[in-house]
N, C-alpha and C positions, 0 to 999 in steps of 0.2 A: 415798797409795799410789804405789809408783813400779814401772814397767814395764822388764821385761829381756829386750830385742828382737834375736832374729835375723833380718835380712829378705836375700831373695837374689831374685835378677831377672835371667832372661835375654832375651836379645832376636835377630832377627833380623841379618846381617850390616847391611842398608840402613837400619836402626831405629839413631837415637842414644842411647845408654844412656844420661846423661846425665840423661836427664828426667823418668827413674826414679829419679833419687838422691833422698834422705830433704831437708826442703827443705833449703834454701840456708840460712838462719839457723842452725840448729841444726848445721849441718855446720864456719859458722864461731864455731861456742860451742864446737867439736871433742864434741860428744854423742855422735858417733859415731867408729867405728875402720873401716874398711877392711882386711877380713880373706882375701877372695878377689877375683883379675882374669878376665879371660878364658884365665888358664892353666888355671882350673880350667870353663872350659864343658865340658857334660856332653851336648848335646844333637848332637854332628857327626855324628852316626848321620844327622840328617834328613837332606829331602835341599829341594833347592833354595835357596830365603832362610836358612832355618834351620842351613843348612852353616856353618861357619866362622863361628858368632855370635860373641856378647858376653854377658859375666858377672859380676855384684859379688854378693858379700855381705857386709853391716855387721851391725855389731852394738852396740847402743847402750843405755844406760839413762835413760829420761826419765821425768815427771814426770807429770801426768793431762794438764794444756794442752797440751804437748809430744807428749803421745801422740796425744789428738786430732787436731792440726794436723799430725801425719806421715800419719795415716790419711785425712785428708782431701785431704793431696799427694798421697797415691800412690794412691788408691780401694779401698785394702784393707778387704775385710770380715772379719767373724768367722764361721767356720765351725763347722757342728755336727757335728763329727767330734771320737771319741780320738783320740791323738795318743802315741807312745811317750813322749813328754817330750824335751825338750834336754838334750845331756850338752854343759856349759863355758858354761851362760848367764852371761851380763855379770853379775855381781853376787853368782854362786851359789858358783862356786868349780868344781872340778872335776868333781862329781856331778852324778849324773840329778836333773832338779828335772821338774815336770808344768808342760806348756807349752800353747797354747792355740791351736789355727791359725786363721790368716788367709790371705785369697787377693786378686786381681783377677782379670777373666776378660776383663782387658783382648787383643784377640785377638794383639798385636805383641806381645806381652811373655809372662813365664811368672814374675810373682810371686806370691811367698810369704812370710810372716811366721810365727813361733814366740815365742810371747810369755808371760811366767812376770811375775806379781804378787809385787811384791816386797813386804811387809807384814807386820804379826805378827798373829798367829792375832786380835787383838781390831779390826785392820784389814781382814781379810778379812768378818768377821762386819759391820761397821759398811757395808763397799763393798755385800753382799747385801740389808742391810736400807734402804740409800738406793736402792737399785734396783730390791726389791721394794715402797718406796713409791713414789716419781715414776714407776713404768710398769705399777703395778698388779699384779705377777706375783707370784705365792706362791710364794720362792723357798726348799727347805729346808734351816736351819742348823744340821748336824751336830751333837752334844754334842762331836765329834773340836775341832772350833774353839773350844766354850766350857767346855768341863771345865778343872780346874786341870791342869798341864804335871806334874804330880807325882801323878798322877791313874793308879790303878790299874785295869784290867777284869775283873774276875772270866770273862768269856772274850775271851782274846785274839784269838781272828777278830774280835770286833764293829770293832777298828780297821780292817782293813781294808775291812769293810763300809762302815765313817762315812766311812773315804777316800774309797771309790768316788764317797758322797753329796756329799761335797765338793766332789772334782772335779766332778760335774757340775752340781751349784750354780754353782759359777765360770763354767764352759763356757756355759750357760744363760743367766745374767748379761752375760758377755759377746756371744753374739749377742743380748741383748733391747737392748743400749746398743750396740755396731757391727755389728748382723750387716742381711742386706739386710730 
């Protein structure tokens, strides 16, 4: 399975952004793209340090180790929060895809992560059941994931209901494997 990351981070004017960036290796694999500067800070409202800060957001698609070793640079966790989804994640195309948040609550900084599994429906079922065994948690998998894709419902809400289980299967999963 492979991950389709938007991470953005702001920081104080006397804070070096810099050490917020996603690590150093993977930057020169070019894993990632550089999609906003400080033209787009959003926080000049504050007032003192946080006046006139700094701004990036990347956005990148990596790999399980990759993902790991970014989340362990930057101390992002997984949060238990819905999430609207990302509209233009790395990998998705132009559409809303369901994305997964992350944070730090590092005090200098204001990061955030948006993170969408990129995988097919028999990849996402396989990531649930490796995760409901190595950490014990009974995590439940939709028939939405393992029905055939030609697969009719005699009532058509049940998809959306399977969705909902879906996503929060994933979301679950994911704070049981990065969350604090």
């Amino acid at each position: 399975m492979e991950f389709s990351i938007i991470y953005s981070v702001d920081c104080p004017r006397d804070i070096s952004v810099r050490q917020f960036n996603p690590p150093g290796p993977q930057l020169k694999k070019g894993l990632w793209q550089l999609t906003e500067d400080d033209s787009q800070y959003e926080y000049g409202y504050l007032e003192g340090r946080w006046s006139k800060g700094k701004h990036r957001k990347w956005c990148g698609i990596l790999d399980r180790k990759q993902f790991d070793e970014f989340l362990s640079h930057t101390g992002l966790f997984a949060e238990d929060v819905a999430t609207m989804g990302s509209l233009g994640a790395p990998g998705c195309g132009f559409g809303l895809v369901p994305a997964f948040s992350f944070r730090n609550d590092d005090p200098d900084s204001i990061q955030g992560a948006y993170v969408t599994p990129l995988a097919t429906r028999s990849g996402i079922v396989e990531f649930l059941r490796e995760v409901s065994d190595e950490y014990e948690e009974a995590l439940p998998i939709p028939g939405i994931l393992t029905d055939s894709t030609h697969q009719d419902y005699l009532f058509p809400e049940l998809i959306n209901g399977e969705a909902e289980i879906a996503e929060r299967s994933i979301r679950r999963a994911f704070c049981t494997v990065w969350g604090t």
